[in-house]
KOLBABA-146457 format. One record per residue (C-alpha): z, x, y; residue in three letters. Coordinates in steps of 0.25 Angstrom, whole numbers, padded with zeros to 4 digits, always signed. Each point is the difference from the previous one (the first is absolute). Layout:
ZXYALA
...
END
This chain:
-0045-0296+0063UNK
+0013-0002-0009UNK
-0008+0007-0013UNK
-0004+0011+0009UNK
+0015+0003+0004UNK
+0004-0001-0013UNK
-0010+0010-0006UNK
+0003+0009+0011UNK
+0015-0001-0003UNK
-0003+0003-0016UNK
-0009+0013+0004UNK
+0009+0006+0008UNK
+0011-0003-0010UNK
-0010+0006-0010UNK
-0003+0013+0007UNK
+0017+0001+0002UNK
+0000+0002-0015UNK
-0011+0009-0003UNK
-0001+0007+0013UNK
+0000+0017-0003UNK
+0001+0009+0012UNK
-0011+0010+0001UNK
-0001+0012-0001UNK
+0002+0009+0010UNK
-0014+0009+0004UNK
-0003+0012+0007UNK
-0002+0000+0015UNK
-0009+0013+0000UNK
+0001+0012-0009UNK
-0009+0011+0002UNK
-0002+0009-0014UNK
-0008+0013-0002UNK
-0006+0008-0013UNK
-0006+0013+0001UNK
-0009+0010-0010UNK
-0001+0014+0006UNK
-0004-0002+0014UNK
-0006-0014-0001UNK
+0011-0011+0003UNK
-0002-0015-0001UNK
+0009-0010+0010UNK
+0002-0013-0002UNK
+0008-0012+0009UNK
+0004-0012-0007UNK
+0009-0012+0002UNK
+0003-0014+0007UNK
-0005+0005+0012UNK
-0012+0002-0002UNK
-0005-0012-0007UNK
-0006-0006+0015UNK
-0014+0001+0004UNK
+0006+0005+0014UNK
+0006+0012-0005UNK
-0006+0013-0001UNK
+0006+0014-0004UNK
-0004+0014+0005UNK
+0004+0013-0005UNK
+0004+0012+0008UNK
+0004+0016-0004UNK
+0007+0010+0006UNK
+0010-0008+0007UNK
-0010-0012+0004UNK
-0010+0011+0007UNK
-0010-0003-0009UNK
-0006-0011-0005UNK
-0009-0001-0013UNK
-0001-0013-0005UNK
+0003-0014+0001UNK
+0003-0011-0011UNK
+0011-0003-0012UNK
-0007+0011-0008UNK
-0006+0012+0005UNK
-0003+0016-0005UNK
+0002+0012+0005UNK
-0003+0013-0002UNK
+0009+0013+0007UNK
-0005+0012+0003UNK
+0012+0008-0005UNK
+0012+0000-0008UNK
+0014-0005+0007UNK
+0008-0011+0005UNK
-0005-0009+0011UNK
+0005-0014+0006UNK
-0009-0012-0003UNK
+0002-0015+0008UNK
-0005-0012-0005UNK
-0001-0008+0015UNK
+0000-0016-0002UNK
-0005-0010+0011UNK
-0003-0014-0002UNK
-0005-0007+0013UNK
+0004-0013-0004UNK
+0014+0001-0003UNK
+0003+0012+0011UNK
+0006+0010-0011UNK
-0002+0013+0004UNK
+0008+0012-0010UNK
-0001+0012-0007UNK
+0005+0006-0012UNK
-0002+0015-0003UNK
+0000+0009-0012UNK
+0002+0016-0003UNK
-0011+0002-0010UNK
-0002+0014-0009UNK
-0012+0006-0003UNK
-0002+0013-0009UNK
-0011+0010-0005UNK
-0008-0002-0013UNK
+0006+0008-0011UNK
-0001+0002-0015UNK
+0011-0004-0008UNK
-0001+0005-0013UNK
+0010-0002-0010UNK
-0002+0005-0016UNK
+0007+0002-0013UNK
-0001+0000-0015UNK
+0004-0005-0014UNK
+0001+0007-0012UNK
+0002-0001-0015UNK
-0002+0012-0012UNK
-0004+0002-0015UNK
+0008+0011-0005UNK
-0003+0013+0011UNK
-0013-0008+0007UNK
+0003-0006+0011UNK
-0009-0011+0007UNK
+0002-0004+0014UNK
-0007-0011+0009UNK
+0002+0001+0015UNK
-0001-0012+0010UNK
-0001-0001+0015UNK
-0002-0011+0011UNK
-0013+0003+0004UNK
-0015+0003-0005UNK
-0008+0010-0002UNK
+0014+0009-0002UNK
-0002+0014-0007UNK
+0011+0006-0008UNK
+0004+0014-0004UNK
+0012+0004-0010UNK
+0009+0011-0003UNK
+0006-0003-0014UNK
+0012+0008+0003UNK
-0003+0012-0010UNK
-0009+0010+0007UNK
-0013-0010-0002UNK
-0006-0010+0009UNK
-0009-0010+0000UNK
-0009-0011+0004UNK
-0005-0016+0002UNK
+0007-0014-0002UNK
+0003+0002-0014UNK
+0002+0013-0006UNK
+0006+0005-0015UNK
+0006+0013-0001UNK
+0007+0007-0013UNK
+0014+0008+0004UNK
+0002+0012-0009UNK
+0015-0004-0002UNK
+0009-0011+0002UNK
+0008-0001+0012UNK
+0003-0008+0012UNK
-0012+0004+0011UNK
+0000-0004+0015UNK
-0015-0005+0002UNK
-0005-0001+0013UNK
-0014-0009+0005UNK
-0006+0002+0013UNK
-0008-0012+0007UNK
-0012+0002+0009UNK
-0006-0011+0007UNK
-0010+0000+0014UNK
+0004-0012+0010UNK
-0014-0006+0002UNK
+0004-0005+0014UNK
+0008+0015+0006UNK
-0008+0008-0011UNK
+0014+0006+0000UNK
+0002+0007-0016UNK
+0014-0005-0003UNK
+0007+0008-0012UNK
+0015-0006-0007UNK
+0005+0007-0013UNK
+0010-0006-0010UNK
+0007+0008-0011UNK
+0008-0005-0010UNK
+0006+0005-0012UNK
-0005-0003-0015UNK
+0006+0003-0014UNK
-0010+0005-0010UNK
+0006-0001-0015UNK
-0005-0004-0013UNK
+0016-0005-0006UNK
+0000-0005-0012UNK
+0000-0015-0004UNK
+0011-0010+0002UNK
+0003-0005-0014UNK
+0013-0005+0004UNK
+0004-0014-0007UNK
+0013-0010+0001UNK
+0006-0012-0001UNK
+0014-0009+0006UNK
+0009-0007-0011UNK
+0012-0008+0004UNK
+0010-0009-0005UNK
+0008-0010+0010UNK
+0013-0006-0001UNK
+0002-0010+0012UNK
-0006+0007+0010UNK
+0004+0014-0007UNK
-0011+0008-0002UNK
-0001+0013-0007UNK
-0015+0006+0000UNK
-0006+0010-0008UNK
-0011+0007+0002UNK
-0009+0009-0011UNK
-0010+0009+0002UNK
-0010+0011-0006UNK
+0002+0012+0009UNK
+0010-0007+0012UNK
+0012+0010+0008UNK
+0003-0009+0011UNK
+0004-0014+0001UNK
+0000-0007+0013UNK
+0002-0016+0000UNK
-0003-0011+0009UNK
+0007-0016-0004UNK
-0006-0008+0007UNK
+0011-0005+0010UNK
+0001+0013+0010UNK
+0009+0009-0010UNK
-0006+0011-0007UNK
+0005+0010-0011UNK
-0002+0013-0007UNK
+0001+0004-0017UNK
-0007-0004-0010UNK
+0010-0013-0004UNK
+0005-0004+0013UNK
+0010-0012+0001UNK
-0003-0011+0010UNK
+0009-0012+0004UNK
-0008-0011+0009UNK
+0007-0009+0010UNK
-0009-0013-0002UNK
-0010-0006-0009UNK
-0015+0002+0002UNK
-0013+0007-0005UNK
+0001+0016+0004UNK
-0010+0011-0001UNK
+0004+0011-0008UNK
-0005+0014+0003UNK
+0002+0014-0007UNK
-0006+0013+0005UNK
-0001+0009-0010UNK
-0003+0016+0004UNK
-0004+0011-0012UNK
+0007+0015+0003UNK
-0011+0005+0007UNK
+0002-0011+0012UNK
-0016-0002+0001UNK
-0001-0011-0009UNK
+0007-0013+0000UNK
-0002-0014-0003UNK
+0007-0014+0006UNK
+0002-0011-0012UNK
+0004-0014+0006UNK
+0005-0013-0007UNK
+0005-0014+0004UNK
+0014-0003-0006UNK
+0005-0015+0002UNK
+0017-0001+0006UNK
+0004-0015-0002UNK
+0014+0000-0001UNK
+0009+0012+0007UNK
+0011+0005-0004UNK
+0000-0013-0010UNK
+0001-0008+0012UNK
-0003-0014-0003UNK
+0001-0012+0010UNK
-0007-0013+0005UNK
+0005-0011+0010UNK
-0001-0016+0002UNK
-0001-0008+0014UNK
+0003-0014+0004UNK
-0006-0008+0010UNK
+0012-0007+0010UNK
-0008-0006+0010UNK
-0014+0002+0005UNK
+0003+0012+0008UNK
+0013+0006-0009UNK
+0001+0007-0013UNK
+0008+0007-0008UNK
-0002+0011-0010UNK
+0008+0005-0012UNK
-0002+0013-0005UNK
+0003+0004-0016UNK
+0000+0015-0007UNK
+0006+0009-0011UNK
+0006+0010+0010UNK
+0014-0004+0002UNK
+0008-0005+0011UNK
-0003+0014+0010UNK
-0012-0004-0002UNK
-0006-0001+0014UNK
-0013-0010+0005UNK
-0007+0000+0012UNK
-0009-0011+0006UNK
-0013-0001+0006UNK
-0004-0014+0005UNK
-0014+0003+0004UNK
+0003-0004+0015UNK
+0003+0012+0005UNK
+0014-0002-0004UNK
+0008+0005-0011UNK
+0017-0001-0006UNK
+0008+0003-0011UNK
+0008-0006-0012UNK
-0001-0006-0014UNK
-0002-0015+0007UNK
-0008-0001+0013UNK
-0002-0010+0009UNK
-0013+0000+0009UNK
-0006-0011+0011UNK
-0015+0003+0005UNK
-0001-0005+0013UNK
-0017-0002-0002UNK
-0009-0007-0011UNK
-0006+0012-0009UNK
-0002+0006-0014UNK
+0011+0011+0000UNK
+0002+0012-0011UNK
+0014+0001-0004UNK
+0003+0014-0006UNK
+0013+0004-0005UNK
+0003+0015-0003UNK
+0013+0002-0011UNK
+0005+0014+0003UNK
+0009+0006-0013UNK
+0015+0003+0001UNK
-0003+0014+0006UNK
-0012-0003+0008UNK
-0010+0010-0005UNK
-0011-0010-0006UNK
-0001-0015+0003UNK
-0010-0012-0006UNK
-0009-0008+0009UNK
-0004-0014-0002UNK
-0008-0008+0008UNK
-0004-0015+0001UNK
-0006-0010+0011UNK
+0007-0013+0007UNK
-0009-0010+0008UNK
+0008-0006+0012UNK
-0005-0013+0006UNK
+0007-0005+0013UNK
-0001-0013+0006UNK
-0009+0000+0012UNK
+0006-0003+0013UNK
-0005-0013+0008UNK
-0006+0001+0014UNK
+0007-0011+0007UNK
-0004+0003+0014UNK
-0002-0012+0009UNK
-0006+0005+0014UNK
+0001-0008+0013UNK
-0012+0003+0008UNK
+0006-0004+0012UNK
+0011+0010-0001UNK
-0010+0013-0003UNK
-0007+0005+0013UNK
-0007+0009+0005UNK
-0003+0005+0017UNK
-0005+0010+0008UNK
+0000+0008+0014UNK
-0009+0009+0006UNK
-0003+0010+0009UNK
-0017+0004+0002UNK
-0003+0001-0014UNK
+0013+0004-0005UNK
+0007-0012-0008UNK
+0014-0001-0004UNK
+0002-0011-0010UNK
+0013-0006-0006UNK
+0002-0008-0014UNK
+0013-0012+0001UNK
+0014+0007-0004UNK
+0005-0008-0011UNK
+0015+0002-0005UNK
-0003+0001-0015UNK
+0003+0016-0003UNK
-0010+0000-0013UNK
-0012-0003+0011UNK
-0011+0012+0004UNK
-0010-0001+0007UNK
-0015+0006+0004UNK
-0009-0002+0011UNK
-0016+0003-0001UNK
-0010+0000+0009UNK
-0012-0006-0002UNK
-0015+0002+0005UNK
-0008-0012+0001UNK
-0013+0009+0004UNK
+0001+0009-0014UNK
+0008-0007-0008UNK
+0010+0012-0001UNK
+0016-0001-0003UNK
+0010+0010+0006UNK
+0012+0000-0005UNK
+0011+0005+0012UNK
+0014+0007-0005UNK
+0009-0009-0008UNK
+0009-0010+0009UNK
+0002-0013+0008UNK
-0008+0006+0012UNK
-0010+0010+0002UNK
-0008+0006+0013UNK
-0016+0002-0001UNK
-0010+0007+0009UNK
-0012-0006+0000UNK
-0014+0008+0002UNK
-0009-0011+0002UNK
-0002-0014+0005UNK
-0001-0012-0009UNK
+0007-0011-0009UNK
+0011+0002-0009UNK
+0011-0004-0007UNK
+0014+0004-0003UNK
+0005-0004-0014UNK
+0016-0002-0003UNK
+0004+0003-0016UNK
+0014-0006-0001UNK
+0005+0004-0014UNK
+0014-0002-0009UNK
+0002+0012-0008UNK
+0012-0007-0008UNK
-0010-0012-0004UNK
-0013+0006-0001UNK
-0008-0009+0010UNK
-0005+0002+0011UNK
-0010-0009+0011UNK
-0006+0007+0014UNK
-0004-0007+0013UNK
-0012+0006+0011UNK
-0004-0002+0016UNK
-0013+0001+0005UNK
-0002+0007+0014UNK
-0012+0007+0007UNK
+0001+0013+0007UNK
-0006+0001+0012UNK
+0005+0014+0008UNK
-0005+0014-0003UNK
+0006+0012+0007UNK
-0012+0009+0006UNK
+0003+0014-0005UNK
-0003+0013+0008UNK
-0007+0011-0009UNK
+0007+0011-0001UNK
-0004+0014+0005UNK
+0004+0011-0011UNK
-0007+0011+0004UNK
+0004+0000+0015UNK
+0016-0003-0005UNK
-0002+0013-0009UNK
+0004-0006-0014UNK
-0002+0009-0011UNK
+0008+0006-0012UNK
+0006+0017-0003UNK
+0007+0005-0008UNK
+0008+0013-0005UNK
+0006+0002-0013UNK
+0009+0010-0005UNK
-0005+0003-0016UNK
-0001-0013-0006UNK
+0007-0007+0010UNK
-0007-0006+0012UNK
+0004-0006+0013UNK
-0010-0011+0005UNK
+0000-0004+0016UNK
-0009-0010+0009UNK
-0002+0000+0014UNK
+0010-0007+0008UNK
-0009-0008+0007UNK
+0011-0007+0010UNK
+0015+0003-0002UNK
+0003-0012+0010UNK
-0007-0011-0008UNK
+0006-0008-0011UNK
-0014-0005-0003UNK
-0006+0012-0007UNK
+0004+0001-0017UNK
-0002+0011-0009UNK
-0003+0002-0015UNK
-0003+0012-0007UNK
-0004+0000-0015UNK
-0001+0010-0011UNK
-0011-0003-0011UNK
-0003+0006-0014UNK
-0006-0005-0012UNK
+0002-0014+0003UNK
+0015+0002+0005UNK
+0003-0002+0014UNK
+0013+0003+0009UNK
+0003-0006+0012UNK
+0007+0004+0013UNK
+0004-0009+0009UNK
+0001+0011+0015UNK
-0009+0007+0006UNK
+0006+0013-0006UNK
+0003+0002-0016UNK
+0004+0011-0008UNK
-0006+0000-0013UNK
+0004+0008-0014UNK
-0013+0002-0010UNK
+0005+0002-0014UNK
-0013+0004-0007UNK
-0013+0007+0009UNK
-0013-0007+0001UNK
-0010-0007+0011UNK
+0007-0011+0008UNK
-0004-0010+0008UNK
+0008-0001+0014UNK
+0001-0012+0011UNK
+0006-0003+0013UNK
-0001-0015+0004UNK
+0003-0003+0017UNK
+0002-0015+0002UNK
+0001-0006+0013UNK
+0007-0014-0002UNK
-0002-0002+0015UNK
-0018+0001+0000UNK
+0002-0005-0015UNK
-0009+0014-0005UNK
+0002+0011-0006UNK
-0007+0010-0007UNK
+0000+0011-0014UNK
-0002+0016+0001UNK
+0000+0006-0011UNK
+0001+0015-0006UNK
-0004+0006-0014UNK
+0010+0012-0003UNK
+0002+0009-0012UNK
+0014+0003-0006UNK
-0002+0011-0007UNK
+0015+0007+0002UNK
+0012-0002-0010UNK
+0014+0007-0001UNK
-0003+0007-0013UNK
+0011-0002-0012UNK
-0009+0012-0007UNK
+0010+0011-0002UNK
-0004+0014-0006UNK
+0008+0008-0011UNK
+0000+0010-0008UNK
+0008+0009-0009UNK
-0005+0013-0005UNK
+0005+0001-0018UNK
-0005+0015-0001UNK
-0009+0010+0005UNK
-0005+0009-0015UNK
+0000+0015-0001UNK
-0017-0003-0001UNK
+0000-0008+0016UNK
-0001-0012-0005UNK
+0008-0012+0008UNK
+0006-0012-0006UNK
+0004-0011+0009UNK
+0007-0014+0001UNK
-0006-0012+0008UNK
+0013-0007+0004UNK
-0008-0007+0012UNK
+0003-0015+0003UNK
-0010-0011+0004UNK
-0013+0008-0001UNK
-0013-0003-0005UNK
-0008+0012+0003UNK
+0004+0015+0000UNK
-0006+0015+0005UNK
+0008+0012-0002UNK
-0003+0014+0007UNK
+0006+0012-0007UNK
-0001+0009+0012UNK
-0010+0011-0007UNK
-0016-0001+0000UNK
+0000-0010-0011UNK
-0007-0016+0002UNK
+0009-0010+0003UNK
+0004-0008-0013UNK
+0000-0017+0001UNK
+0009+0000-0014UNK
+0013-0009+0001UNK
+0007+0014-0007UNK
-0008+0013+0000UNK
+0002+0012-0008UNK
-0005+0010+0009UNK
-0005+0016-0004UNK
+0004+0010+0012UNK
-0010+0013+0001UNK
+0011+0010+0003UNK
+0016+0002+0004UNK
+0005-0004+0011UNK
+0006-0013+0011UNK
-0008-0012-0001UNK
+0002-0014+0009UNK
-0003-0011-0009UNK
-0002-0013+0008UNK
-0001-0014-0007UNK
-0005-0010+0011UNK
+0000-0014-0006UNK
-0008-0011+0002UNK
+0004-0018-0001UNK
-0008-0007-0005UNK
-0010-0004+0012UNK
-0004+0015+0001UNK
+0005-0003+0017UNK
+0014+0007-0004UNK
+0006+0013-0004UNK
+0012+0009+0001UNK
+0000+0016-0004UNK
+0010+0007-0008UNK
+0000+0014+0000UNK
+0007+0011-0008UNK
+0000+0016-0002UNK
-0003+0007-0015UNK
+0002+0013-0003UNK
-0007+0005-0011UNK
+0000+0013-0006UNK
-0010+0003-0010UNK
+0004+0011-0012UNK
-0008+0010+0000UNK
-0007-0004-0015UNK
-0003-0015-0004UNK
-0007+0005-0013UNK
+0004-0007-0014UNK
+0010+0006-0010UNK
+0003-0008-0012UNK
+0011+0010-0002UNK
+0007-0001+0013UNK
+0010-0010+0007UNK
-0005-0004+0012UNK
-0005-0013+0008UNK
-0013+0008+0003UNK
-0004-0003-0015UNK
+0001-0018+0001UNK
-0008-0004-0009UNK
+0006-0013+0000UNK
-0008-0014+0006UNK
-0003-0007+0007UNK
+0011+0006+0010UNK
+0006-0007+0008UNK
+0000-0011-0011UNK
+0006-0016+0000UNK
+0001-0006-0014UNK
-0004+0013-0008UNK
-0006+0014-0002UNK
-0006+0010-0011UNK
+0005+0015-0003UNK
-0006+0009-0007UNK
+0008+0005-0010UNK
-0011+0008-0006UNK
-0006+0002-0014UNK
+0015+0004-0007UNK
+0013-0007-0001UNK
+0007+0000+0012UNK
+0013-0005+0005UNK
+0000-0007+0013UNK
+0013-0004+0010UNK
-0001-0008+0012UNK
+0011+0001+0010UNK
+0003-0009+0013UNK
+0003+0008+0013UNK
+0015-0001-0003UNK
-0003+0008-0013UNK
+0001-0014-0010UNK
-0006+0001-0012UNK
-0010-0013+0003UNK
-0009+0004-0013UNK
-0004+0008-0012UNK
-0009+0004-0013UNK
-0008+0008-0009UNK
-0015+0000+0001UNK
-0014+0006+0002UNK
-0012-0004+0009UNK
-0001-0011+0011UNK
+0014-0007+0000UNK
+0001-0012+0007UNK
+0015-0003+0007UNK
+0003-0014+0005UNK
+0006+0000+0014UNK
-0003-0013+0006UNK
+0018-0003+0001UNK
+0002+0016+0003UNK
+0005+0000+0016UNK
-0008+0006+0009UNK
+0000+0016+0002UNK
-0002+0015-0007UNK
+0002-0001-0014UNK
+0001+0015-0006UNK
-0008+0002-0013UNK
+0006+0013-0012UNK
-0012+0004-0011UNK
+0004+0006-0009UNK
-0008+0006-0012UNK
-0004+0014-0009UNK
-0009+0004+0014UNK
+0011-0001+0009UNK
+0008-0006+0009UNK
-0005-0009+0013UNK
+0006-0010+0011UNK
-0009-0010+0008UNK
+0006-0010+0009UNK
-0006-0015+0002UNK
-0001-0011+0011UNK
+0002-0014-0002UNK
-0002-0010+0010UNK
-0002-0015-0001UNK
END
């Protein structure tokens, strides 16, 4: 009998030890999926693992019934929202509740989505379109007058030049026979160039840190250089100064005349000593936990040092002193910073720290450390010994002698615990001395014998259910107050998303949804009085957020020829459609140019999309356009109706034509500064990638005449 004692005594000190509580599991939870008009609901959860328990299935507010079991299928005649309840009734245990979901069924429907990629040889092009279903058909119109057909065609352009090439997608829906079409345009560049044939290479010399770098090239006009440590430069022989030694990346980008052809050279330079910053330091053991640490460099007496002692901690000085307060290999680093603070050396080295190891010293009377208890039915309040030591905590478990299972109660030196069944346990005392380290525990046996009989509780007659209202994205949630007068009844409402769950603790909660989306909402009515309680729950759809999408335009000119040129100047948008108030289709570019037919007063509205496509505003604003009464070319004329420059607008460059003789060309900004200037013939290509953004005019002269054209640019 004494060695039975003792090995009960040493496995419930055992399970004291290596007790883990377990995890919380779902009561009930009903969930449903649906493909058209078929749905599939499914009930899992606790609850349900008894032979006693059964599940029905009802629609249209429990009028219906369809099926019974944890999972079942359904099929509805027609697309909508409807109420489906999971009912639970287990025979043995008297539970009796319902939980209820709102469930969305919609119409079959093609969704087709297409488009295409692209790639030339000189003037032929070759295009390969895709799409997310079988059996698509494809039709092409290649932007120049012709079209075509099938997955893959070739087609030759007559000219090069930038052409909007549009595919059309056809696809029958096997299950609507629905013919779904979607077309997507996109604009393509057909041009034969010439090679790149542009070569370099980066020189460099260093003098402490002091870099100056030279770069060569075949063919180079700009130089743009990265060094490697998050500064960057401009020339061909910039100078660089670094802060601190290290292995750095060098870049250059070098750029010919024409703009179209660059290349990036990059090579690894070595920084050991900055600024001919030298320096080290010593350290001296004092006692197992102290050191100190002297520093030595070249950099004078305003030299500063800074200290990092790998601890989290850090100080200043030429000599420092250090105590670590725990056993450990540490990484002592010393940055020297030079007399004017604009580079420093870094040297680094490890210290191992080996502190004593305090003794337990602990000597526990057993006669001192107790442990009682009261009770009341099955609700036990239990009580460790006070002792007067402050360094003392203590913990209380419960332990089932039935199932073996530990539960821990909140720290303390007494605890309260409702019991739900009858049986033997055990109530385990941990006595333990923070300042020391030890610790020892104690235990009493008792039997509980009382059970409080519960009264089932009647939901459906009391009317418990769960509404709501909601105002955009923000939703107020309220249950049936099922007795004003009673303290017994509890309420809990819970918000639930992707695995995140909110909790409010009333019976009515207001509640702010900060992205849109399915969620999963419960009430929970306890009675603490009958000791039941039961779950109903709704699925709901956020599909409202205050829109931070805010239209803009600005309208940069509207040409002799009817043609508009605009400036997107909208915030946080994603998607855009613009209207030009005249019988044209509606354009999805970010920044239009638009062509009007004939003079006159036009409303041009920009509604602007974020990025969910759930979220626009509109910006609206009046052209007038008058139209002259000829747009026809005259090389001898001044005049915008004759632009031959491109592309217009333009962002980091465009072409004149200067044509065949010698011309001389100015370019003026709208405050009439001359921003550019030369003498040639042909295509001329003008850099304007740092030019500010608006109308720049164009003068052409040459032995023909005299002409003016005007330019955009917008970045």
């Amino acid at each position: 009998m004494k060695k039975t004692i003792q090995f009960l005594i040493f496995a419930l000190v055992f399970l004291l030890g290596n007790s883990a509580q377990a995890q919380t599991k779902t009561p009930l939870k009903v969930s449903a999926s649906t493909s058209c008009l078929k749905a599939v609901f499914t009930a899992e959860g606790t609850l349900l693992a008894d032979s006693c328990a059964t599940i029905t299935w009802t629609v249209n507010n429990g009028k219906t019934a369809f099926a019974s079991g944890n999972k079942v299928y359904y099929t509805f005649s027609a697309a909508g929202t409807y109420n489906v309840c999971a009912t639970l009734v287990n025979i043995c245990n008297k539970i009796d509740t319902t939980v209820c979901m709102s469930v969305t069924v919609a119409p079959c429907d093609c969704k087709l989505t297409t488009e295409f990629s692209f790639k030339n040889d000189c003037k032929k092009g070759m295009f390969v379109a895709s799409s997310n279903q079988k059996g698509t058909t494809y039709t092409w119109n290649f932007g120049d007058k012709t079209d075509g057909k099938g997955t893959d065609p070739t087609h030759t352009y007559m000219s090069e030049g930038v052409y909007k090439v549009c595919v059309t997608a056809s696809w029958k829906d096997s299950v609507t026979g629905k013919v779904c079409t979607v077309t997507f345009c996109k604009e393509v560049k057909i041009s034969c160039g010439k090679p790149c044939n542009l070569k370099g290479e980066i020189g460099f010399t260093n003098t402490g840190g002091k870099v100056r770098f030279k770069a060569s090239s075949n063919n180079g006009y700009t130089y743009n250089w990265s060094f490697g440590d998050g500064k960057t430069g401009k020339g061909i022989d910039p100078y660089h100064e670094y802060a601190k030694p290290g292995t750095y990346t060098v870049c250059v980008t070098i750029t010919d005349k024409t703009g179209k052809c660059k290349i990036k050279i990059c090579k690894a330079i070595v920084i050991e000593s900055p600024c001919n910053l030298i320096g080290s330091y010593s350290s001296k053991k004092l006692n197992d936990s102290t050191y100190k640490f002297i520093a030595t460099s070249n950099g004078g007496t305003a030299t500063t040092y800074f200290w990092t002692w790998g601890d989290g901690t850090s100080s200043t000085g030429v000599d420092a002193t250090h105590v670590y307060k725990k056993s450990g290999i540490y990484e002592v680093c010393l940055k020297i910073y030079n007399t004017k603070k604009k580079c420093y050396t870094r040297i680094c080295k490890k210290v191992e720290v080996t502190l004593p190891i305090a003794k337990k010293t602990c000597e526990w009377e057993k006669a001192a450390i107790k442990v009682s208890y009261s009770n009341k039915c099955n609700v036990y309040y239990f009580e460790m010994t006070l002792l007067t030591d402050s360094c003392i905590t203590y913990q209380l478990g419960v332990y089932d002698m039935k199932t073996g299972k530990l539960v821990s109660l909140p720290a303390g030196r007494t605890g309260t615990y409702t019991f739900s069944d009858t049986g033997k346990f055990a109530i385990i005392a941990k006595y333990s001395n923070i300042c020391t380290g030890c610790d020892t525990q104690t235990y009493a046996m008792f039997n509980v014998t009382c059970k409080p009989t519960t009264t089932k509780c009647n939901w459906s007659a009391a009317g418990a259910n769960l509404t709501y209202s909601n105002k955009c994205n923000v939703y107020t949630f309220e249950g049936k107050n099922i007795n004003p007068n009673s303290n017994c009844f509890k309420y809990t409402i819970s918000i639930a998303n992707s695995g995140a769950t909110t909790t409010y603790k009333s019976r009515v909660a207001s509640h702010t949804f900060k992205t849109t989306g399915n969620y999963y909402v419960c009430i929970k009515y306890t009675d603490s009085c009958k000791s039941c309680d039961t779950i109903i729950c709704k699925s709901i759809k956020v599909d409202c957020n205050p829109c931070t999408t805010k239209a803009n335009f600005t309208v940069d000119s509207v040409g002799s020829n009817g043609k508009l040129y605009v400036k997107n100047t909208t915030t946080g948008a994603k998607y855009y459609v613009w209207n030009f108030g005249d019988s044209s289709a509606n354009s999805k570019d970010k920044t239009p140019i638009h062509q009007f037919a004939a003079s006159g007063a036009y409303t041009v509205c920009l509604t602007a999309y974020d990025s969910t496509g759930s979220c626009s505003t509109t910006y609206c604003y009046t052209v007038k356009v008058i139209k002259s009464r000829s747009n026809s070319a005259n090389t001898g004329s001044v005049g915008s109706g004759n632009n031959s420059s491109y592309p217009n607008p333009a962002d980091a460059g465009f072409y004149i034509n200067l044509g065949s003789d010698k011309s001389n060309y100015v370019v003026y900004n709208s405050a009439g500064q001359i921003i550019v200037q030369g003498n040639n013939s042909g295509s001329t290509y003008l850099d304007s990638k740092n030019w500010a953004e608006g109308i720049y005019q164009i003068s052409i002269k040459n032995g023909a005449g005299n002409r003016t054209e005007s330019v955009i640019i917008t970045h």
